[in-house]
Every structure is written in C-alpha cells, then in structure tokens.
C-alpha positions in Angstrom: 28.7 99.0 98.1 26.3 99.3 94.7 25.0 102.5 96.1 28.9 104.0 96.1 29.4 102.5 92.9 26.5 104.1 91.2 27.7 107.6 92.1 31.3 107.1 90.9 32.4 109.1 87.6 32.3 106.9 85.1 35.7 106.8 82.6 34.9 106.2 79.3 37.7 105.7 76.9 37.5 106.9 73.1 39.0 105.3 69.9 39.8 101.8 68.9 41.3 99.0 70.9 44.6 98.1 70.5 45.7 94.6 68.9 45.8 92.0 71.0 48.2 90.6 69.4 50.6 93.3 68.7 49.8 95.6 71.8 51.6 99.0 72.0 54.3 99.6 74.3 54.0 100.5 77.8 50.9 101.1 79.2 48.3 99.5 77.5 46.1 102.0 78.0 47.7 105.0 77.0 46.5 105.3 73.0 43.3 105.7 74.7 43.7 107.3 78.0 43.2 111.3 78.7 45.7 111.7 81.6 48.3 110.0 79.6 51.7 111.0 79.9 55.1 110.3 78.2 56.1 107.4 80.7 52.9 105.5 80.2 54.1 105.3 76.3 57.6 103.5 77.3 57.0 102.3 80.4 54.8 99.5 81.8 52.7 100.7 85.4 53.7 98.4 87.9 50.6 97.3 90.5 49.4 99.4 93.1 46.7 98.0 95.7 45.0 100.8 97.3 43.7 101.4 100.7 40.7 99.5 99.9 42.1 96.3 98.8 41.8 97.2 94.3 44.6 96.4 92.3 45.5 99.3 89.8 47.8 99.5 87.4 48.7 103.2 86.5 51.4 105.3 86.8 49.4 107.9 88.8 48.2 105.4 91.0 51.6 104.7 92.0 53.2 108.2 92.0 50.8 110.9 92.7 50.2 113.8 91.0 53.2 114.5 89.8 55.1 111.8 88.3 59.2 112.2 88.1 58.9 116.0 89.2 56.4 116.5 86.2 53.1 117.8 86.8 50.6 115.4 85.3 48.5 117.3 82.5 46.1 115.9 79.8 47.5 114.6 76.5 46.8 116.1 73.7 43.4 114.6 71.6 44.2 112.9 68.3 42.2 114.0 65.9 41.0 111.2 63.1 42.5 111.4 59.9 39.5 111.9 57.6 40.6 110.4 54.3 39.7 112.7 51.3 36.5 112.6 49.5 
C-alpha cells in the first residue's frame, strides 16, 4: 500500500559503505546501524519473514527486544577521526 509506505519512518544509515569485497563480519550492517549490538559484530542474522510476507535479516527481527537476556540499547556513535591541520 504506497499510502502506508509513505507514512513509515524512514531509517537512514550514516557513514561509509563497507567493501564489497572485504565485508566486515557478522552483520553487514552493523558498522552502520544505531540499534547495533555485540552479536550483530560476530554473528550473521539468520532470515525472519514476518507476518506480512517481508524477509528480514536482523537480529531483533528474530529475537525481540531483548536478545540473549540482554536488553537491546543503542550503540555508541563513532565519532570521525579528523586528521590534524
């Protein structure tokens, strides 16, 4: 449904794109993803087809809001390093 889509929150994700060729471990997502947590750094999500037929592949997706008996919490931003002047 467009109009559904149009009011969903957008996610935008900051910072570069990993390497295609030499893609980080675990999630692929998780350099650049807010809700990241320590699993999606080792740890590749396995997929989750929700009640409306999408395939996801995220670690909340397929645990909840709490993941392992953790509660799921923002990662910390990485600030640039700004080289000297």
């Amino acid at each position: 449904d467009p109009t559904e889509q149009r009011r969903r929150t957008r996610v935008v994700l900051g910072g570069d794109i990993p390497s295609p060729a030499d893609p980080p471990a675990g999630c692929r997502f998780h350099t650049r993803c807010v809700y990241a947590m320590e699993i999606c750094r080792s740890v590749d999500p396995e997929p989750y087809t929700t009640g409306e037929g999408t395939t996801v592949y995220c670690h909340l997706h397929t645990e909840g809001p709490t993941l392992h008996g953790q509660p799921v919490t923002l990662a910390p931003r990485r600030e640039p390093v700004v080289p000297p002047a």
